[in-house]
N, C-alpha and C positions, 0 to 999 in steps of 0.2 A: 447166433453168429455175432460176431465183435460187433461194436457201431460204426468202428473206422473201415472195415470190409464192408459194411452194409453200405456204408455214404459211398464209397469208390463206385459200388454198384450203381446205385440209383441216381449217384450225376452223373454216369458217363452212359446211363440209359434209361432217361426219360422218358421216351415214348413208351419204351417197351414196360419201366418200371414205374408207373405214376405216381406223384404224391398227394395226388386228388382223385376226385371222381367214384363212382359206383364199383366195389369190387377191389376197392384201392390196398394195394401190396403193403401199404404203410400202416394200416390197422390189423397187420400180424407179423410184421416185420422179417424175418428170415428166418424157420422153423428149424433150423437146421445148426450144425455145428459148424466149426469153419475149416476144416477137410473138406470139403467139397467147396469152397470158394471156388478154384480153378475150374471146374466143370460147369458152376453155374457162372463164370466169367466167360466161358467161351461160349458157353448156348447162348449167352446176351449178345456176346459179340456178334457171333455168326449170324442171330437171326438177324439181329439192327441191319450188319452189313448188308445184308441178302435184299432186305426190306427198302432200301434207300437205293440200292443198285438198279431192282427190279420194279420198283414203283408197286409192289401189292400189296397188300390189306394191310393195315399195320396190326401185329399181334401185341396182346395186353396182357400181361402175367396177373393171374388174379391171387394164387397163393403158390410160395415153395417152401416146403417142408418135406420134411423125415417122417417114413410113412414104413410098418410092416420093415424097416431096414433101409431102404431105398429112399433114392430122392424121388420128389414129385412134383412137378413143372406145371400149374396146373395154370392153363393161359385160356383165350378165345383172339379167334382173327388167327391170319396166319394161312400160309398153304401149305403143299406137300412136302418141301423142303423145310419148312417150318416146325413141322412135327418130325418130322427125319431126326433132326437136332436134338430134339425134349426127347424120343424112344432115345434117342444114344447116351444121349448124359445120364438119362434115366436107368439104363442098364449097365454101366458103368460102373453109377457108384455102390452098387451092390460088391466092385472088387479094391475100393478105392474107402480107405480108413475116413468115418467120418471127422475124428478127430484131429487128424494131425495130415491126413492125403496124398498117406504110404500104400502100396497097394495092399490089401486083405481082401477079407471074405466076409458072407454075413454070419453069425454067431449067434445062439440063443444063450440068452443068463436069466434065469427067473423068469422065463415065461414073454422074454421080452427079445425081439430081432431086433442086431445091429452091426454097422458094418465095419471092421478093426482090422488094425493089423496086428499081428505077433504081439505086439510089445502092448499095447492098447486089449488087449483083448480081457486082459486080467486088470489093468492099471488100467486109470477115466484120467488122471491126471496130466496135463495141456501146460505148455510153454504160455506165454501171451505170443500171441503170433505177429508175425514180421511182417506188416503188410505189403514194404516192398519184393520180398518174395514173395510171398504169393501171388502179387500182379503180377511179378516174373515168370512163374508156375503155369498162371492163367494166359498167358500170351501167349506164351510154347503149346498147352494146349492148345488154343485158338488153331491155331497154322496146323496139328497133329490131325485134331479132327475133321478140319477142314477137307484134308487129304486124303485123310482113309476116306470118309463119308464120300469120295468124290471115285477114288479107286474101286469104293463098291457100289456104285449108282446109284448112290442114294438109302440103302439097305442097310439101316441100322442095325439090324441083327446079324449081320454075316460083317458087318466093323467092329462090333462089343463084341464078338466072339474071336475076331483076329486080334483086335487089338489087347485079351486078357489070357493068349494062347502063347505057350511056350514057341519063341524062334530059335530054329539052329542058328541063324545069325549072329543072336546073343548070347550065343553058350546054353540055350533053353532057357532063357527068361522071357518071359511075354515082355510087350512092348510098351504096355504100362508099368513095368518094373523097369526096365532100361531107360525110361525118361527119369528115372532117381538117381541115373548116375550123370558123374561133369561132364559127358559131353552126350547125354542119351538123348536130347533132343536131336541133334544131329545124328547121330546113328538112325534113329526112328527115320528120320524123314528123306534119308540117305535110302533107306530100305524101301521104303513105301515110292521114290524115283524108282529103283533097279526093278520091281514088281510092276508098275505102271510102264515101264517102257520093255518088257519080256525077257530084263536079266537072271533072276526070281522067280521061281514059283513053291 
């Protein structure tokens, strides 16, 4: 991952990201590409918040990396909401471009899983990234996953599956393709109201 996406991380989450200590995330730094910034901006977010609201354990990221395609959150500490967060990011970005954090799919090339979009799937070739988008990215995240994870009580597996599943709402795009358009954030969260209060189903 960039070093300017990396530093965003680990000073706006210290606890959860340390730069000391046993296990320390800075002696492997971000194993990953930076398409998935925004996913793992909002698992930081969400858990920190959760952790400072609720006063319990505080969780310690000990490595995250690109793992078999997928990302992989690998922490200790933390409760059930805690790992709620890491299964969902975790199964996400198996539909989310590591590269660039368009939505795709995972892909075999030579013996090797990973996770692309269309355009990435043949081309490895990357922008230098914008890092004030992708804070932007990662913030809309934050609020998305927030929501669904709360819509489906907590049940990562039935939110990575709505949230990577075609909506009529969208014209059939799932709802991580509709957060790529100008105003998909608000659509998504527009949706995920009308379903939480029984306009929707």
């Amino acid at each position: 991952m960039d070093k300017t996406l990396e530093t965003i991380l680990c000073s706006r989450y210290p606890k959860l990201l340390p730069a000391q200590g046993h296990g320390c995330l800075q002696l492997f730094g971000f194993e990953c590409q930076d398409g998935w910034f925004g996913l793992i901006y909002a698992a930081c977010d969400l858990i920190q918040q959760h952790i400072d609201h609720t006063g319990s354990e505080q969780a310690i990221a000990s490595q995250i990396k690109e793992k078999f395609g997928g990302l992989r959150f690998y922490h200790h500490g933390g409760d059930d909401y805690v790992a709620a967060v890491v299964d969902l990011v975790e199964q996400l970005s198996e539909s989310v471009c590591e590269l660039c954090g368009a939505p795709g799919c995972i892909h075999e090339r030579n013996g090797w899983l990973s996770a692309r979009c269309q355009h990435h799937e043949k081309c490895s070739e990357t922008s230098p990234p914008d890092s004030s988008a992708r804070l932007r990215q990662g913030e809309s995240l934050t609020q998305v996953l927030e929501a669904a994870l709360a819509l489906f009580a907590l049940n990562s597996t039935q939110t990575s599956r709505w949230l990577v599943s075609p909506a009529r709402a969208f014209g059939m795009k799932s709802p991580v393709e509709q957060l790529q358009e100008h105003n998909g954030f608000h659509d998504v969260m527009t949706l995920i109201g009308r379903i939480e209060y029984g306009v929707l189903r």
